[in-house]
C-alpha positions in Angstrom: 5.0 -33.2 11.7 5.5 -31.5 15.2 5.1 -27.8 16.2 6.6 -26.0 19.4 3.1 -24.3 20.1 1.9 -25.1 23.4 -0.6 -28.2 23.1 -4.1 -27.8 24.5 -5.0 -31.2 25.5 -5.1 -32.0 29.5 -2.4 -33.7 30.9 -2.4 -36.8 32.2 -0.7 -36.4 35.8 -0.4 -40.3 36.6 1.1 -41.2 33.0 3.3 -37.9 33.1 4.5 -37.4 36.4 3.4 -40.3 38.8 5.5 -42.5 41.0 5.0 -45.6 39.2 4.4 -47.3 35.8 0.5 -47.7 34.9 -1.2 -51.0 34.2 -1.6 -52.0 30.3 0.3 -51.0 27.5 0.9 -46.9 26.1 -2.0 -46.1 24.1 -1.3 -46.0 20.5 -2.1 -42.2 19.2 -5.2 -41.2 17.4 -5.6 -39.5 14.3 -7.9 -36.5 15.6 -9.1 -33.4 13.7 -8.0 -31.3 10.7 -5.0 -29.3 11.3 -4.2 -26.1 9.7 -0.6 -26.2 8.3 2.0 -23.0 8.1 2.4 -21.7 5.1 6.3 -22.7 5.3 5.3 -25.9 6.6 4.0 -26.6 3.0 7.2 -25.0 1.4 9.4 -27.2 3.6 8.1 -30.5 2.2 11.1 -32.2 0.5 9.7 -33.4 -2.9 8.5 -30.1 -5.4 5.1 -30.0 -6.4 4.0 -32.3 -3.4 0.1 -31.9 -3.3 -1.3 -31.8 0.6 -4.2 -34.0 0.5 -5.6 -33.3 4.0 -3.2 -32.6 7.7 -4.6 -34.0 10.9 -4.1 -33.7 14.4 -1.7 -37.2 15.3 -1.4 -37.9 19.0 -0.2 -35.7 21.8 3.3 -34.0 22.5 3.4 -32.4 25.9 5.4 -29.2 24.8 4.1 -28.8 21.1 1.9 -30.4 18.6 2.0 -33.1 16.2 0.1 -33.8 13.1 -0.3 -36.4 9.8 0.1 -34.5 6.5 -1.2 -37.0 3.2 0.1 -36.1 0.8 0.5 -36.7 -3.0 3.9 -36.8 -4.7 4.1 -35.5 -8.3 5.6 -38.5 -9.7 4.8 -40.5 -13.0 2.0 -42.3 -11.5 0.2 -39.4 -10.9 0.7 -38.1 -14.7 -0.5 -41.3 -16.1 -3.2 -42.7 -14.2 -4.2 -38.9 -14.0 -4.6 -38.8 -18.0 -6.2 -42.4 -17.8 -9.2 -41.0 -15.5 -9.4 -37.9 -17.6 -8.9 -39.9 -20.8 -12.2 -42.3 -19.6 -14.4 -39.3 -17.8 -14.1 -37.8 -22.0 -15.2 -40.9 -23.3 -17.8 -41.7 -21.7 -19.3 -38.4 -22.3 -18.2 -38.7 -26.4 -16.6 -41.5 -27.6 -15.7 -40.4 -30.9 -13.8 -37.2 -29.3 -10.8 -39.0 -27.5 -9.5 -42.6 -28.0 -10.4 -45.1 -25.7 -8.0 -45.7 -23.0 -7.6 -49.5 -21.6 -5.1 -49.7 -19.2 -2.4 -47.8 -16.9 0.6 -49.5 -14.9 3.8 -49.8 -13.8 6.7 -51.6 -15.8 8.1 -54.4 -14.0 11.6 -53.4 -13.9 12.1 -51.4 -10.3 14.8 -48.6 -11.9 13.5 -46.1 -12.7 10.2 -46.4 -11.6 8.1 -46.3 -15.0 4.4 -46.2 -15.9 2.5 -46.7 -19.2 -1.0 -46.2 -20.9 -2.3 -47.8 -23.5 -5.4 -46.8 -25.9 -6.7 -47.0 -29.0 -4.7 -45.9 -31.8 -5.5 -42.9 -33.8 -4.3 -41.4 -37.3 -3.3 -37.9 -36.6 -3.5 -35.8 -39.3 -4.7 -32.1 -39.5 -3.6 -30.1 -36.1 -5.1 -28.2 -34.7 -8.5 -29.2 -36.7 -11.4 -27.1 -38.5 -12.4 -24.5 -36.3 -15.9 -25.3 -37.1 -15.9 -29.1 -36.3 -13.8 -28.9 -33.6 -15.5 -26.4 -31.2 -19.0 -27.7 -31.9 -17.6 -31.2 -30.5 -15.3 -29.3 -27.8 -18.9 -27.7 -26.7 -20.5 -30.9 -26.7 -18.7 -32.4 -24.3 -18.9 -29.4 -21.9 -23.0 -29.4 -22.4 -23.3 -33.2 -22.4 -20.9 -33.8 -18.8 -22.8 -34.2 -15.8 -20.3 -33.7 -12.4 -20.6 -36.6 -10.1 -20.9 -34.5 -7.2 -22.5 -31.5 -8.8 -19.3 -29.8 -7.7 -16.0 -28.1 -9.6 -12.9 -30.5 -9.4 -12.3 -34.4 -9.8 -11.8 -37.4 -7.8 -8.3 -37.8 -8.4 -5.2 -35.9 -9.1 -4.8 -34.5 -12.5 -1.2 -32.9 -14.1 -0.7 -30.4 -17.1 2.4 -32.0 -18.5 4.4 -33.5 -15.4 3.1 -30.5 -13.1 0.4 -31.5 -10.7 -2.9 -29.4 -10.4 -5.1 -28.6 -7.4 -8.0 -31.5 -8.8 -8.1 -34.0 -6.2 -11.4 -32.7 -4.3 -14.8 -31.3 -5.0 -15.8 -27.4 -4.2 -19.0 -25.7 -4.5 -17.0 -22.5 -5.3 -15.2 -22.7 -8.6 -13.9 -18.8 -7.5 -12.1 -20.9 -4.3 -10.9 -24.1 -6.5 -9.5 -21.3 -9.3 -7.7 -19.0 -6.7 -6.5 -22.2 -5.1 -5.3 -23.9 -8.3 -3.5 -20.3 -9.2 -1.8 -20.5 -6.1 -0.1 -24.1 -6.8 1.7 -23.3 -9.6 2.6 -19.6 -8.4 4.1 -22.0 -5.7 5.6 -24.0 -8.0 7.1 -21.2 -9.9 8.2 -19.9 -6.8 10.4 -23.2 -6.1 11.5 -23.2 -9.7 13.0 -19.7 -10.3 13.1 -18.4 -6.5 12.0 -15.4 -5.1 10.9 -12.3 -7.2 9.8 -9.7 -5.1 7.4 -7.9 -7.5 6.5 -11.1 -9.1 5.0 -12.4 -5.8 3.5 -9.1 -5.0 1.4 -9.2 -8.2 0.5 -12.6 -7.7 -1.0 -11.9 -3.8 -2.9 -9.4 -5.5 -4.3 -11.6 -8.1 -5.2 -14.4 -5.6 -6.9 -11.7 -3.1 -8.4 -8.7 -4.9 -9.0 -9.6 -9.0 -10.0 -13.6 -8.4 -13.2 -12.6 -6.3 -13.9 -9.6 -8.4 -13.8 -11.6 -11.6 -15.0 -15.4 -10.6 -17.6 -14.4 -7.6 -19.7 -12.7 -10.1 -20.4 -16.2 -12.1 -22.2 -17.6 -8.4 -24.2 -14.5 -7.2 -27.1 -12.8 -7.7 -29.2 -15.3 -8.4 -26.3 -16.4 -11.0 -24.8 -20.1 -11.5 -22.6 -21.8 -13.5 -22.3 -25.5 -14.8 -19.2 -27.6 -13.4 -18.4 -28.8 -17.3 -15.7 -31.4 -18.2 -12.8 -29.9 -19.7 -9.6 -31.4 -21.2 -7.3 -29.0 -19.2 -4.3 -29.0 -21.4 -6.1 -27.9 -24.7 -3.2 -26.5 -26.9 -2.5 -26.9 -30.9 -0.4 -30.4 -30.5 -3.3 -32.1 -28.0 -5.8 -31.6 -30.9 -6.0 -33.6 -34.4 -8.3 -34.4 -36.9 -8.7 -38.5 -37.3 -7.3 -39.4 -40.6 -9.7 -42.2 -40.9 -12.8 -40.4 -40.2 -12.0 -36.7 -40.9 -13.9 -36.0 -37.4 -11.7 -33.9 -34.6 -10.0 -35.7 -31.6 -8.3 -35.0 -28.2 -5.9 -36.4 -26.2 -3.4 -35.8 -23.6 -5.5 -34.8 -20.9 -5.6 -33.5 -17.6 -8.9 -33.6 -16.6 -11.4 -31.6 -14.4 -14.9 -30.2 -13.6 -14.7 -26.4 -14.1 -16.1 -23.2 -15.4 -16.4 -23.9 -19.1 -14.4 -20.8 -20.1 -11.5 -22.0 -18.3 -10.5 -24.6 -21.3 -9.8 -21.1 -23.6 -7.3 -19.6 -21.2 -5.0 -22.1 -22.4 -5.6 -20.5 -26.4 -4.9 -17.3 -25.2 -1.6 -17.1 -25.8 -0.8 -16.2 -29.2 2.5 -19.0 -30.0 -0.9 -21.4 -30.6 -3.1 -21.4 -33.3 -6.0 -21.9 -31.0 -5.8 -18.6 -30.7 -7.3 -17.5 -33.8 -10.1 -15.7 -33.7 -12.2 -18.4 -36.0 -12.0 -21.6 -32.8 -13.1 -18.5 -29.9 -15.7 -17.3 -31.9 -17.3 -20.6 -33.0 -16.7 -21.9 -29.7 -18.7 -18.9 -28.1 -21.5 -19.9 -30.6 -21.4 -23.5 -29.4 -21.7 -22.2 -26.1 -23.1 -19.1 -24.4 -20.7 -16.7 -23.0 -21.8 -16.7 -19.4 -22.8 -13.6 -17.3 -21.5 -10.8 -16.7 -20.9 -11.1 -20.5 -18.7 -7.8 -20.6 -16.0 -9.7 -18.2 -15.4 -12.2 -20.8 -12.4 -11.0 -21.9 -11.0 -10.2 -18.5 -12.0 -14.1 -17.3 -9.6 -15.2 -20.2 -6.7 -13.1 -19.6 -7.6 -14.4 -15.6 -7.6 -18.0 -17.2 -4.6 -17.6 -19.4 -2.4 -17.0 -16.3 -2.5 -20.9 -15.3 -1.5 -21.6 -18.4 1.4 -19.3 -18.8 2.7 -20.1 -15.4 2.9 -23.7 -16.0 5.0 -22.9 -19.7 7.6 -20.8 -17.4 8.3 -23.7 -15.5 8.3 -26.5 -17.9 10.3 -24.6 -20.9 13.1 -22.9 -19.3 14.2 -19.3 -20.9 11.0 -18.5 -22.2 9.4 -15.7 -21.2 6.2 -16.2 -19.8 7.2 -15.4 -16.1 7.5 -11.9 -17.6 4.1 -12.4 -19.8 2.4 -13.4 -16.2 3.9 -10.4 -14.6 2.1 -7.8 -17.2 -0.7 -9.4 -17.2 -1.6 -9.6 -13.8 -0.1 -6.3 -13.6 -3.1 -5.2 -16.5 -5.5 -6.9 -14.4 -5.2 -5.7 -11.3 -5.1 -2.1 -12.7 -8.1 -2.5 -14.2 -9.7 -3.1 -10.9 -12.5 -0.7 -10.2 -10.2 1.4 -7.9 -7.6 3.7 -7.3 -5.0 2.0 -9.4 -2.0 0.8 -7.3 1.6 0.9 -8.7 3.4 -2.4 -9.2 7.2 -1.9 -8.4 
């Protein structure tokens, strides 16, 4: 990447502008510090979904500035090496409560560029399972997970379906890696269904005002919360009950360490049957609703947006873009101030 804004590195007079050619060869250019990218810089990258991985200063230009973006394509790799990681991380914690995955790869054949996982076979029968079973095992693995860092997030990329999600690095702040994992997919709506004025309004509002009203809450005043393993793509059709053992399962995962709650957004919406009242409630009693218990409700509506966005851009004419809209809508005018009109 190069920028027009005026460098501010010394130049070198005798390489630049002397009268001869300098002894030894041109020094190869370094990789220097981090460099903060343009918000359109980010939109212009050429492949959708395209997660930047870190942008650092490359080199020298005289008249502007240069940097290396990394960057991680959404491409199948990503989805299946992504659901092997999150696949192992859940079976190590429970090994009854996922099957175990053995290997990821790439067919030989160049076109198209195809991946595959294998892992143990299961039965499916009843789906989603007994609300009872299911949530006491779903809670399990949310006590029983210890983060490798201590922090929210994973150490690779992670995708809901074929999206990509902001996973790929470890926060203390799980209010910073929500608002920043929000922000992706309102992105990738964005590039999906173009530019809705009103919809994008909502959405800054969200990300800047309800986020840190909601999330901060859970990491102050002598409050904390436990960076849990989640499945991340928790829906009716990503649950079953083993038909050999009768014991609930999960699978198709897209893995992370985040606030525990986070896993119900997902049930929220009321097309699953995860969101009757009998898996929330036996959940909650599996695992403590955290403080500020009276938020609860808002957090999950806060949650469910991630969801929802994600189902507007992988089913097309649904209507969950307008389902986002009102609901952010709701929650921002239930923020503790004079309510402002969405238009």
């Amino acid at each position: 990447m190069a920028d027009s804004s005026i460098p501010d590195h010394v130049i070198d007079i005798d390489r630049h502008g002397g009268t001869e050619v300098l002894a030894g060869p041109i020094p190869p250019p370094k990789v220097g510090g981090n460099c903060t990218l343009d918000e359109n810089v980010v939109k212009a990258l050429p492949v959708p979904g395209t997660v930047v991985l870190a942008a650092r200063n490359y080199g020298m230009s005289l008249w502007g500035r240069t940097a290396k973006i990394s960057t991680e394509l959404p491409d199948g790799r990503s989805m299946i090496e992504g659901e092997f990681e999150s696949l192992k991380a859940i079976h190590a914690v429970t090994p009854s409560f996922t099957p175990e995955p053995f290997a990821w790869g790439r067919y030989q054949k160049e076109d198209p560029e195809t991946y595959f996982l294998l892992a143990e076979f299961r039965e499916i029968g009843e789906q989603p399972p007994d609300p009872v079973k299911f949530t006491a095992r779903l809670a399990e693995v949310h006590r029983n997970s210890i983060s490798p860092t201590g922090k929210f997030g994973f150490h690779i990329t992670t995708c809901h379906a074929k999206l990509t999600q902001v996973t790929n690095r470890w926060d203390s702040s799980w209010e910073a890696l929500y608002r920043d994992q929000l922000a992706h997919q309102v992105q990738l709506d964005e590039e999906k269904h173009g530019i809705w004025p009103e919809f994008q309004h909502v959405c800054r509002l969200t990300l800047e005002n309800v986020i840190p009203r909601l999330l901060g809450p859970l990491q102050s005043n002598g409050r904390a919360i436990k960076p849990c393993l989640i499945h991340g793509d928790l829906w009716d059709e990503n649950t079953a009950t083993d038909m050999n053992t009768g014991e609930p399962f999960v699978f198709d995962a897209g893995a992370m360490y985040a606030h525990n709650e986070y896993e119900l957004g997902n049930w929220r919406a009321p097309r699953h049957r995860l969101s009757n009242k009998s898996y929330v409630e036996n959940y909650k009693l599996n695992f403590p609703v955290s403080e500020p218990e009276d938020e609860w409700d808002a957090r999950n509506l806060l949650y469910s947006l991630r969801f929802n966005i994600g189902t507007a851009i992988l089913i097309p004419g649904c209507n969950q873009r307008q389902v986002v809209f009102d609901d952010m809508t709701k929650l921002w005018n239930e923020e503790p101030k004079e309510p402002q009109e969405v238009k």
